[in-house]
SELUMKE-500711 format. One record per residue (C-alpha): residue number from 1; residue in one letter; x, y, z. Coordinates in Angstrom, 1 decimal. Example, Ala and Ser with C-alpha at 12.3 -4.5 7.8 and 13.67 -1.06 7.14 Angstrom:
! residues 2
{pt 1,A,{12.3,-4.5,7.8}} {pt 2,S,{13.7,-1.1,7.1}} 
***
This chain:
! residues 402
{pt 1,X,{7.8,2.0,31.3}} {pt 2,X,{8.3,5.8,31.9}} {pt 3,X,{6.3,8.3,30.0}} {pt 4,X,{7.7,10.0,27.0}} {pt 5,X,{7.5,13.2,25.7}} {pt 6,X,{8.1,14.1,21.6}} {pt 7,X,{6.6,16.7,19.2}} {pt 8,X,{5.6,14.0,16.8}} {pt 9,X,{4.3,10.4,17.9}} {pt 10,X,{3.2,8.3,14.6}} {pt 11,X,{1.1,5.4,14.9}} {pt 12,X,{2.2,2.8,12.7}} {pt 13,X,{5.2,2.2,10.5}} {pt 14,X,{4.2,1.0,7.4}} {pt 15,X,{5.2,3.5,4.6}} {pt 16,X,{3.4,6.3,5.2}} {pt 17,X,{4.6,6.3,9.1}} {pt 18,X,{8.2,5.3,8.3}} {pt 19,X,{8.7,8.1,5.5}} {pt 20,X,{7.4,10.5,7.6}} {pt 21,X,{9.4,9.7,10.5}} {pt 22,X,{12.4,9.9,8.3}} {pt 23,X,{11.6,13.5,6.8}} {pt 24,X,{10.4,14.9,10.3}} {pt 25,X,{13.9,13.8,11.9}} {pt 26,X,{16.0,14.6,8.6}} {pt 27,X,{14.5,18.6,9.3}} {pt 28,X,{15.5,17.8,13.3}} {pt 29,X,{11.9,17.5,14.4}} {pt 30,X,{12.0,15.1,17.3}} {pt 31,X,{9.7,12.1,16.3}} {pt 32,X,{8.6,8.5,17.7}} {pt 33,X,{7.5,5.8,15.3}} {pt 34,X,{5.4,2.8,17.0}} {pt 35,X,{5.4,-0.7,15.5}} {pt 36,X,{3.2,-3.0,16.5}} {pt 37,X,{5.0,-5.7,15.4}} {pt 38,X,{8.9,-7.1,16.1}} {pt 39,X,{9.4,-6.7,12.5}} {pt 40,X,{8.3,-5.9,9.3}} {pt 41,X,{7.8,-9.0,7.8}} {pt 42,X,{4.1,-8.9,7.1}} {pt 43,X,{2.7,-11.7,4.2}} {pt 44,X,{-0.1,-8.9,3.0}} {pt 45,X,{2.2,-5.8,2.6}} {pt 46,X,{2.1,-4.9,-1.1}} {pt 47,X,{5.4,-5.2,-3.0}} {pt 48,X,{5.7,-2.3,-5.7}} {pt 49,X,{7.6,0.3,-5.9}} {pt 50,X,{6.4,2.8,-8.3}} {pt 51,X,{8.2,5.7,-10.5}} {pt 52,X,{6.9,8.5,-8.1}} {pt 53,X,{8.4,6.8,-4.8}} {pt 54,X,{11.7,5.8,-6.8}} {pt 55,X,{11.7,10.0,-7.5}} {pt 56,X,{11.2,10.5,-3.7}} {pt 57,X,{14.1,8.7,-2.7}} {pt 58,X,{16.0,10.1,-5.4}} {pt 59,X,{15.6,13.8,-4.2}} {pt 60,X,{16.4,12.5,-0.8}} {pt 61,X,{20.1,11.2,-2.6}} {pt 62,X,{18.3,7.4,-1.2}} {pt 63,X,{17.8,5.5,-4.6}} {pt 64,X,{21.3,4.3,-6.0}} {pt 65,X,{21.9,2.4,-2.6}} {pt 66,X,{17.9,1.6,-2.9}} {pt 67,X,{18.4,-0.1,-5.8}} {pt 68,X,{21.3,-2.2,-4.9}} {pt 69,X,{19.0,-4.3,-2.8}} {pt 70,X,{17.8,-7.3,-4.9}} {pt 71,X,{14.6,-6.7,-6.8}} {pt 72,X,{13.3,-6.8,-10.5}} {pt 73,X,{11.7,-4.6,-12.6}} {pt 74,X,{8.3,-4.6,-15.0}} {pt 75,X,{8.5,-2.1,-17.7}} {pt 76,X,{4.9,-3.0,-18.8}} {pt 77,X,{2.5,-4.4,-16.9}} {pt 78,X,{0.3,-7.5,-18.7}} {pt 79,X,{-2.4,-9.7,-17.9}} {pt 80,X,{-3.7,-12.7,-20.2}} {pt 81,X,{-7.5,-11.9,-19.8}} {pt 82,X,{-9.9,-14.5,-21.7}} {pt 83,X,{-6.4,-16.1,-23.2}} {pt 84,X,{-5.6,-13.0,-24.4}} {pt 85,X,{-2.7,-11.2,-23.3}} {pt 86,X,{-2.8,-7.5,-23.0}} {pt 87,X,{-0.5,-4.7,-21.9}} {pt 88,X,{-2.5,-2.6,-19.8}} {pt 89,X,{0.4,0.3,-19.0}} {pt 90,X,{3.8,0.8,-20.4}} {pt 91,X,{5.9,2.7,-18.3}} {pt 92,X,{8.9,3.1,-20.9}} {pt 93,X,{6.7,5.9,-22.4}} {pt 94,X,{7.2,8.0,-18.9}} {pt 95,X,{9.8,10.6,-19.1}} {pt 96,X,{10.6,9.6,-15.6}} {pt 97,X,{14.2,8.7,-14.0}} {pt 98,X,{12.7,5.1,-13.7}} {pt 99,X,{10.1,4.4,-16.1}} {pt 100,X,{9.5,1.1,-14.8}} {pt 101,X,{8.2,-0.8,-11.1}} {pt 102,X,{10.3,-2.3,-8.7}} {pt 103,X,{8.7,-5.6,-7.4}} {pt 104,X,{10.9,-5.6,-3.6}} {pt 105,X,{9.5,-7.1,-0.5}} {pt 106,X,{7.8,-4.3,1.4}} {pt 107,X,{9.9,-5.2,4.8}} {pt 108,X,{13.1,-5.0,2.7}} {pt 109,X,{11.8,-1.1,1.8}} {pt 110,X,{11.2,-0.4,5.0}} {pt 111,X,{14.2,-1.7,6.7}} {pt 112,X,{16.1,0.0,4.1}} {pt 113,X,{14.4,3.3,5.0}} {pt 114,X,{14.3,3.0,8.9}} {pt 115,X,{18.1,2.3,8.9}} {pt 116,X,{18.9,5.9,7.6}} {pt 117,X,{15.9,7.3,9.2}} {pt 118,X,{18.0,6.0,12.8}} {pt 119,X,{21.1,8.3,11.4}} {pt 120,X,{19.2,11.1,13.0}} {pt 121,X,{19.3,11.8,16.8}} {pt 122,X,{15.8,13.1,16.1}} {pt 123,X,{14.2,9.8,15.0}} {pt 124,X,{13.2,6.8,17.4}} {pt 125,X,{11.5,3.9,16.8}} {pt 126,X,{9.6,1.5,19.2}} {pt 127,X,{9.2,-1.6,17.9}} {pt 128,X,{6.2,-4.2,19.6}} {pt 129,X,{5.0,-0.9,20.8}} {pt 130,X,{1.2,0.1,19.7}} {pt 131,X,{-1.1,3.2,20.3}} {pt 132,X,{-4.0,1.8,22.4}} {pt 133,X,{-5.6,5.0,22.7}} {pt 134,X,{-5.6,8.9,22.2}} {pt 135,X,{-4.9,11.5,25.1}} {pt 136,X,{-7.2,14.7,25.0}} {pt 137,X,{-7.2,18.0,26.8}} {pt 138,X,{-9.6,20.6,26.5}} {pt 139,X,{-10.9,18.7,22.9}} {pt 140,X,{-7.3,18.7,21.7}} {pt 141,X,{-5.5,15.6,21.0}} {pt 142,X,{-2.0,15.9,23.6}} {pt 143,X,{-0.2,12.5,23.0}} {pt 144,X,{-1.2,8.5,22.7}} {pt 145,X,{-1.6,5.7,24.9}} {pt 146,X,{0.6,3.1,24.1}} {pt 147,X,{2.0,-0.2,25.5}} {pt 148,X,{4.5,-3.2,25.0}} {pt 149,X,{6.0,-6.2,26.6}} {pt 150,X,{7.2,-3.7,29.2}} {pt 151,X,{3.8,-2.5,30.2}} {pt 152,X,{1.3,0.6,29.4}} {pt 153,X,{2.8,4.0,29.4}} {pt 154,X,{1.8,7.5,27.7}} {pt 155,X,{3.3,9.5,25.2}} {pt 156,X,{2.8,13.4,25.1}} {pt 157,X,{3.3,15.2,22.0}} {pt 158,X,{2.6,18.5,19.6}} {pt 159,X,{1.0,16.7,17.3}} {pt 160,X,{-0.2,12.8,16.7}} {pt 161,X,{0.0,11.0,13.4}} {pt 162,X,{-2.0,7.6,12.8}} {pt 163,X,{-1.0,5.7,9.5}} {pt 164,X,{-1.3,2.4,11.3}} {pt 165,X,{-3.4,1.0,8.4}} {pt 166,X,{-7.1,0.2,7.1}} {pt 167,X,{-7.4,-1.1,11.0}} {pt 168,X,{-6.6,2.1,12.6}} {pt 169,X,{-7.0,2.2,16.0}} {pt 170,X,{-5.8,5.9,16.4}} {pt 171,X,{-8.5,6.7,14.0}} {pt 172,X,{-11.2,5.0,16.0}} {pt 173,X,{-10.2,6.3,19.2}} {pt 174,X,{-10.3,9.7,17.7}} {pt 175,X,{-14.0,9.0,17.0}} {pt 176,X,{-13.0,10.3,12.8}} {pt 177,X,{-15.9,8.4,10.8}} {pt 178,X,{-14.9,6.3,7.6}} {pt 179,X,{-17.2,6.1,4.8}} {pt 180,X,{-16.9,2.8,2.6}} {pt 181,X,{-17.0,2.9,-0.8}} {pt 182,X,{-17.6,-1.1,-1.2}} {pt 183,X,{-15.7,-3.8,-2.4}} {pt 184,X,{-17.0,-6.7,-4.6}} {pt 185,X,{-13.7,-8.6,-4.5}} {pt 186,X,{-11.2,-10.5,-1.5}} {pt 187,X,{-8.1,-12.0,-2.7}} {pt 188,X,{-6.4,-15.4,-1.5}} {pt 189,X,{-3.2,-15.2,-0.4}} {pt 190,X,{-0.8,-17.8,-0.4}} {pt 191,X,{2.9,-18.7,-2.3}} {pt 192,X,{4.1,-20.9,-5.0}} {pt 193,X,{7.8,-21.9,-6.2}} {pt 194,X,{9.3,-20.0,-8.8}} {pt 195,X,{11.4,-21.9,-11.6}} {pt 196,X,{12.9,-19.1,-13.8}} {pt 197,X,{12.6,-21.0,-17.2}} {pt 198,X,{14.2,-17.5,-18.9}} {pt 199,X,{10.0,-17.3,-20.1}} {pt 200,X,{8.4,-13.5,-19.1}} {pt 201,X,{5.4,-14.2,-16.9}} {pt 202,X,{2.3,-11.7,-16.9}} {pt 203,X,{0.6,-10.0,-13.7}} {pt 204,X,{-2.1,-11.2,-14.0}} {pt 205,X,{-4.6,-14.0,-15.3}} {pt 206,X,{-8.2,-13.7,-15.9}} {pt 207,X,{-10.9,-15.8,-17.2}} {pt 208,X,{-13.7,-17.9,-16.7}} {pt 209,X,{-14.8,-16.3,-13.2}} {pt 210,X,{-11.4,-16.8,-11.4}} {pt 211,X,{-8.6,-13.8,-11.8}} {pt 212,X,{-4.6,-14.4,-10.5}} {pt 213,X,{-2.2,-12.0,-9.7}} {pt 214,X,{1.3,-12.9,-9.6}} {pt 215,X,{3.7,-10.9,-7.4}} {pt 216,X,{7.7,-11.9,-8.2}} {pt 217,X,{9.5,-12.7,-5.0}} {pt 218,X,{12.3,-13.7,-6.6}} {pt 219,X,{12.3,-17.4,-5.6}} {pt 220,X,{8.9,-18.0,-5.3}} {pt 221,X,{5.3,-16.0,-6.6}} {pt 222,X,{3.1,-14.5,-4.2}} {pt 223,X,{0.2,-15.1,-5.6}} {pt 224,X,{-3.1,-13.3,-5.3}} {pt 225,X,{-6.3,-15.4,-6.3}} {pt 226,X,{-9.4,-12.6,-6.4}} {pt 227,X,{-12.9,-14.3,-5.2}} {pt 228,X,{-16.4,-13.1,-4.5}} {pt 229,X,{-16.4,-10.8,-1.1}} {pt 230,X,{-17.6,-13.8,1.5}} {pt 231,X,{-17.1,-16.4,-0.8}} {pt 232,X,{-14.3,-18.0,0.7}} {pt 233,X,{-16.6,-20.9,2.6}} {pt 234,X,{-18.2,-22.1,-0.3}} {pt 235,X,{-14.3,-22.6,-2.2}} {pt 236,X,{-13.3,-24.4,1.0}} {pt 237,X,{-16.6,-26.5,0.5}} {pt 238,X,{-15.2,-27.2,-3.8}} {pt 239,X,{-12.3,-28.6,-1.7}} {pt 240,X,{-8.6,-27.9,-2.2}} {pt 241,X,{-7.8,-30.4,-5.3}} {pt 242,X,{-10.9,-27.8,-6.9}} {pt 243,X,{-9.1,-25.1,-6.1}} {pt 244,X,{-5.5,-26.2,-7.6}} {pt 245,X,{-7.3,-27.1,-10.8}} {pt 246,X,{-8.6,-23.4,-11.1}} {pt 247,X,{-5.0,-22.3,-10.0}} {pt 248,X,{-3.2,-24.6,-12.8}} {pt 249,X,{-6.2,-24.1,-15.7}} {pt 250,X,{-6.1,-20.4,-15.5}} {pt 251,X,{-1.9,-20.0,-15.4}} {pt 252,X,{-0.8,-23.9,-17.0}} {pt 253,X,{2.5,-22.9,-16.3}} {pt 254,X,{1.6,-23.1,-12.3}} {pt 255,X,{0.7,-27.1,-12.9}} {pt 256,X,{3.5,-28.5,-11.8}} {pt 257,X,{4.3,-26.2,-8.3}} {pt 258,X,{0.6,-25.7,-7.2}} {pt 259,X,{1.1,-29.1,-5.8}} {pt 260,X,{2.8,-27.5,-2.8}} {pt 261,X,{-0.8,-26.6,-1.4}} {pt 262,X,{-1.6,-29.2,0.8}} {pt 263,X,{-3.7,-27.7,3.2}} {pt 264,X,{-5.8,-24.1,3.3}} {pt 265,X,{-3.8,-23.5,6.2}} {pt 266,X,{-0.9,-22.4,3.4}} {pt 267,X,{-4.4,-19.8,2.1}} {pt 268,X,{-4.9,-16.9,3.7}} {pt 269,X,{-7.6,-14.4,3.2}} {pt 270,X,{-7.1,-11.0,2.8}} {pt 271,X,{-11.1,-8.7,3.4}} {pt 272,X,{-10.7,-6.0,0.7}} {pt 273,X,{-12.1,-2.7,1.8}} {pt 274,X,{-12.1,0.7,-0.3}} {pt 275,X,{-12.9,3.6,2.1}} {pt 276,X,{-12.0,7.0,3.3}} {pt 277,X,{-12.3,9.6,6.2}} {pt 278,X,{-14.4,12.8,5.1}} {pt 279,X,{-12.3,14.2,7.3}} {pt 280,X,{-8.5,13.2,8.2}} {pt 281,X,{-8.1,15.5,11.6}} {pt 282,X,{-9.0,17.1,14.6}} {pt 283,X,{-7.0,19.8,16.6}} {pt 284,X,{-3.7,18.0,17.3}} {pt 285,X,{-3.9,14.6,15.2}} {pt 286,X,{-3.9,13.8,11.3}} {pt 287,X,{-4.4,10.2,9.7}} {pt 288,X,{-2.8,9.6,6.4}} {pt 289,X,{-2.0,6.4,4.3}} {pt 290,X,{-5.0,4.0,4.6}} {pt 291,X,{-5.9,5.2,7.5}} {pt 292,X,{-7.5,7.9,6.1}} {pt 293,X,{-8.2,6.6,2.5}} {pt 294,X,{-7.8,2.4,2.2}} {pt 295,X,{-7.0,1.3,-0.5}} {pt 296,X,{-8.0,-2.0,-2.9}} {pt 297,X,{-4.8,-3.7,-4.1}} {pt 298,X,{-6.3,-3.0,-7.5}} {pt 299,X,{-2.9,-1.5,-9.5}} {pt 300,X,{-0.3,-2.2,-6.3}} {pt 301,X,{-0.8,1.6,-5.5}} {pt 302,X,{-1.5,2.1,-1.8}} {pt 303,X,{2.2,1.9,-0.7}} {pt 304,X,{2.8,4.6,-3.3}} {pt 305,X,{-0.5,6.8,-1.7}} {pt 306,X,{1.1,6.2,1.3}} {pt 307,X,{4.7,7.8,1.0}} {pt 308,X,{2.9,10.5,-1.7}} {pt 309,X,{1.0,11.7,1.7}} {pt 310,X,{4.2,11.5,4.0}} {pt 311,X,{6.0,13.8,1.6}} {pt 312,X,{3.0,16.0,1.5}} {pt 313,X,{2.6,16.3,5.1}} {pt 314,X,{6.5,16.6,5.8}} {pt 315,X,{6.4,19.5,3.2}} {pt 316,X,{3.7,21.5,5.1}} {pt 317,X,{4.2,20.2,8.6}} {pt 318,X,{8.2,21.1,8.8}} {pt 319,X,{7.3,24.6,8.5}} {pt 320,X,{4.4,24.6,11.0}} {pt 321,X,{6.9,22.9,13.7}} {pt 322,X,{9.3,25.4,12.9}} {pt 323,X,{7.0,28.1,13.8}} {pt 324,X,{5.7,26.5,17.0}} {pt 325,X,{2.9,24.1,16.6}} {pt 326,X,{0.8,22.6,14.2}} {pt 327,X,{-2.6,24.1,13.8}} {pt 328,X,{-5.9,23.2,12.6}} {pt 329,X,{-5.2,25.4,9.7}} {pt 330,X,{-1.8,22.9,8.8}} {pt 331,X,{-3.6,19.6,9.0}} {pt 332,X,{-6.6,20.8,6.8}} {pt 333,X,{-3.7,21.7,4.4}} {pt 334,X,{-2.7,18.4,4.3}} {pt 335,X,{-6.0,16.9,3.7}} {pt 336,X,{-6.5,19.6,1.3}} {pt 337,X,{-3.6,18.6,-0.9}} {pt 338,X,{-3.9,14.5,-0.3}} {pt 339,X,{-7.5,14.2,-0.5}} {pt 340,X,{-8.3,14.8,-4.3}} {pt 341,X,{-5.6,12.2,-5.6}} {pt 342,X,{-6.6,9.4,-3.2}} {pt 343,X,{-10.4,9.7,-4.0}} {pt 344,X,{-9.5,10.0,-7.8}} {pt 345,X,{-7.6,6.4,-7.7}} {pt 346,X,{-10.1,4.9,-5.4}} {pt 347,X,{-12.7,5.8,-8.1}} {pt 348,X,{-11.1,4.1,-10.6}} {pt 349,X,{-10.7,0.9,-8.3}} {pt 350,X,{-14.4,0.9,-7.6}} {pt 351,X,{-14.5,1.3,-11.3}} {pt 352,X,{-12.0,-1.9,-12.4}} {pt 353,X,{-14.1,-3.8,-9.5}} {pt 354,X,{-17.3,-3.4,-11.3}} {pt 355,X,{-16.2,-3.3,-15.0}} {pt 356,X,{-13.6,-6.4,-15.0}} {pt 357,X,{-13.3,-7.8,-11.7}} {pt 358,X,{-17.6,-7.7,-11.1}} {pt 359,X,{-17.5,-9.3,-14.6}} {pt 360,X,{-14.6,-11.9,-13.5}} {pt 361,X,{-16.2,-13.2,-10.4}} {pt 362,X,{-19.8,-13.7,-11.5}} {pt 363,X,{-18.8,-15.2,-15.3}} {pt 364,X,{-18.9,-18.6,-15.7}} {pt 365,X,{-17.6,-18.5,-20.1}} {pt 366,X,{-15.2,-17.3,-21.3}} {pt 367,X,{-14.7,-13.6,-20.9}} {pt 368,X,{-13.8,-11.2,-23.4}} {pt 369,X,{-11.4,-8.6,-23.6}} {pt 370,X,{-13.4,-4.8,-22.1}} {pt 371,X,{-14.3,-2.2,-24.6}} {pt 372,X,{-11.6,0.0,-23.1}} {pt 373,X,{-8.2,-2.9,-23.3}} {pt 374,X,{-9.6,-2.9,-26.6}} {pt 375,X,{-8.8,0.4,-27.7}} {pt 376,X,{-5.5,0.5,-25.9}} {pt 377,X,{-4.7,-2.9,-27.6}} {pt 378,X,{-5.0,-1.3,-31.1}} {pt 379,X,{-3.4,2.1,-30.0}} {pt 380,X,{-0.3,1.5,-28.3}} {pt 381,X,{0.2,5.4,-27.3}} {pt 382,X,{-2.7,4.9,-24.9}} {pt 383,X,{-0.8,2.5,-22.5}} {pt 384,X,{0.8,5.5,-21.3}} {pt 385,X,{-2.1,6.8,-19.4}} {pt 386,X,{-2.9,4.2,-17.1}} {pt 387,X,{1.2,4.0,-16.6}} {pt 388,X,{0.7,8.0,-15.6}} {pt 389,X,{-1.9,6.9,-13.4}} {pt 390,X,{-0.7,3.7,-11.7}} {pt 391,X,{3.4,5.1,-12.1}} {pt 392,X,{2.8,8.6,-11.2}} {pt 393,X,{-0.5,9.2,-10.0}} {pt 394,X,{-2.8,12.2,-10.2}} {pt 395,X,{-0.7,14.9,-8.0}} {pt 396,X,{2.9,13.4,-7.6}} {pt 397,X,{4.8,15.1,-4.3}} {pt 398,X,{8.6,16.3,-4.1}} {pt 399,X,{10.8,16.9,-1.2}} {pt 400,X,{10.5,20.6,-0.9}} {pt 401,X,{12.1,20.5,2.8}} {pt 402,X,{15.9,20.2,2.0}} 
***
């Protein structure tokens, strides 16, 4: 492999790393997106498509052709929680172009979005091509490390960008710190056929120390089965017959198709981890998506975090290229304008840990509804605020950078 030269080399191309690629090269700054991976088809990449990202690729004249891709929509999102069910946000009562989420595979989004992204001469992608390390001179970060089937080889340029995830080795090799905020909860992963029986299915079901989430795929459910953190071992010691009898007593409708576990091989665990960087840069780099604030899959939000900061840095990076470089000054912009919103839903996901899922995992009765689904069962109205939160989010981004 020969060496390569850029202004912009991002690590990663999940959301954050894709939508940034595609802004830097729409503006004609010459970018390189790494993926580790041959493709995108990853079984833990979240599914959701909020309000604010639909508004994104609006501005960017994306979302009619976005939309043609097959996916389904939840105007409220429901859980049944002791046997009750609730509606814990109603996006109808946003006065947004799409007051609802789009449940799409995350590798259909992000094909979708790399296809026009390769319109630009500006924009490259290297796919089975990772960052392996960081290049310094004179304590600023120059370029990456990186290598593929071909070999090792180095990339120099202005300015590095690591979104490649909650494992990030850009931000490792960069020696920035991470401070974790805990997590009580991991999740089960594994899929389920879907018969479409014309009956409205919630997200999520909750009771008696076990919690479900149901992702729609269409054809089948991705399903999401929360546990205790570590506590995968002793469900593998229950056996699996135990486990499909939790599955089918907490969702009945799920009798019949949880029969197509037959081994934990079709389980996969998924380690939840909440934490964040204190600080997301040194002279010459920048981490953003989870690799500067991870996220819990609590309210599907972290692909939504993720393009919120690519639109964010586009918006105050574009200018900074235009001028020459990227300074210090620039990237502690971007942190500046990212940080508050990511901290402010992480504290509410530490929050929902302790308050409902703590309470799920550790309850062995029946549990009953919180004080706080209480009140927004008997007043509607207030459904709209966690739809604000979980739809919008706390400091929702535009495409200023035409």
């Amino acid at each position: 492999m020969e060496d390569i030269s850029t202004r912009c080399v991002v690590a990663g191309g999940g959301p954050a790393g894709i939508m940034l690629g595609y802004l830097l090269a729409r503006s004609g700054v010459d970018v390189v997106v790494l993926e580790k991976w041959p493709d995108f088809f990853r079984d833990f990449r979240g599914d959701t498509i909020h309000p604010s990202t639909m508004q994104v690729l609006h501005e960017l004249g994306l979302l009619e052709e976005f939309l043609q891709l097959p996916h389904s929509e939840m105007q409220q999102m429901a859980a049944h929680i002791g046997g009750q069910e609730i509606v814990m946000a109603d996006f109808t009562r946003l006065k947004v172009r799409c007051p609802y989420i789009a449940f799409i595979p995350q590798w259909d989004f992000l094909n979708f979005l790399t296809a026009k992204a390769k319109s630009f001469p500006s924009f490259r992608i290297m796919m089975e091509t990772e960052a392996t390390d960081v290049l310094s001179e004179n304590g600023k970060v120059t370029g990456v490390r990186a290598k593929n089937k071909d070999g090792e080889f180095t990339i120099k340029a202005e300015l590095v960008v690591g979104a490649d995830g909650r494992h990030s080795t850009v931000r490792e090799k960069a020696q920035l710190l991470q401070k974790d905020l805990g997590a009580p909860i991991d999740v089960l992963w594994f899929r389920l056929s879907r018969k479409d029986d014309g009956t409205k299915k919630s997200l999520g079901y909750i009771d008696a120390g076990a919690g479900l989430v149901l992702l729609d795929r269409n054809d089948y459910w991705q399903c999401g089965y929360i546990i205790k953190k570590g506590g995968f071992a002793d469900l593998e010691a229950r056996g699996l017959e135990s486990f499909k009898n939790d599955i089918a007593n907490l969702a009945p409708f799920l009798t019949e198709t949880v029969a197509e576990l037959k081994e934990w091989d079709q389980v996969k665990l998924l380690s939840v981890a909440v934490d964040y960087l204190p600080v997301w840069y040194k002279a010459g780099l920048i981490c953003i998506g989870d690799s500067a604030h991870a996220m819990s899959p609590v309210g599907g939000v972290g692909i939504n975090l993720a393009v919120q900061d690519a639109v964010a840095t586009a918006n105050i990076l574009i200018p900074a290229f235009k001028r020459g470089v990227p300074t210090v000054d620039d990237l502690a912009e971007v942190q500046a304008r990212r940080e508050m919103p990511a901290r402010r839903i992480q504290n509410l996901q530490v929050f929902m840990h302790k308050r409902v899922f703590g309470a799920v995992i550790n309850k062995t009765g029946h549990m009953q509804l919180p004080w706080f689904m209480q009140v927004m069962r008997r007043i509607p109205y207030l459904q709209k605020i966690p739809a604000y939160i979980i739809g919008i989010g706390f400091r929702p981004e535009h495409v200023e950078i035409k």
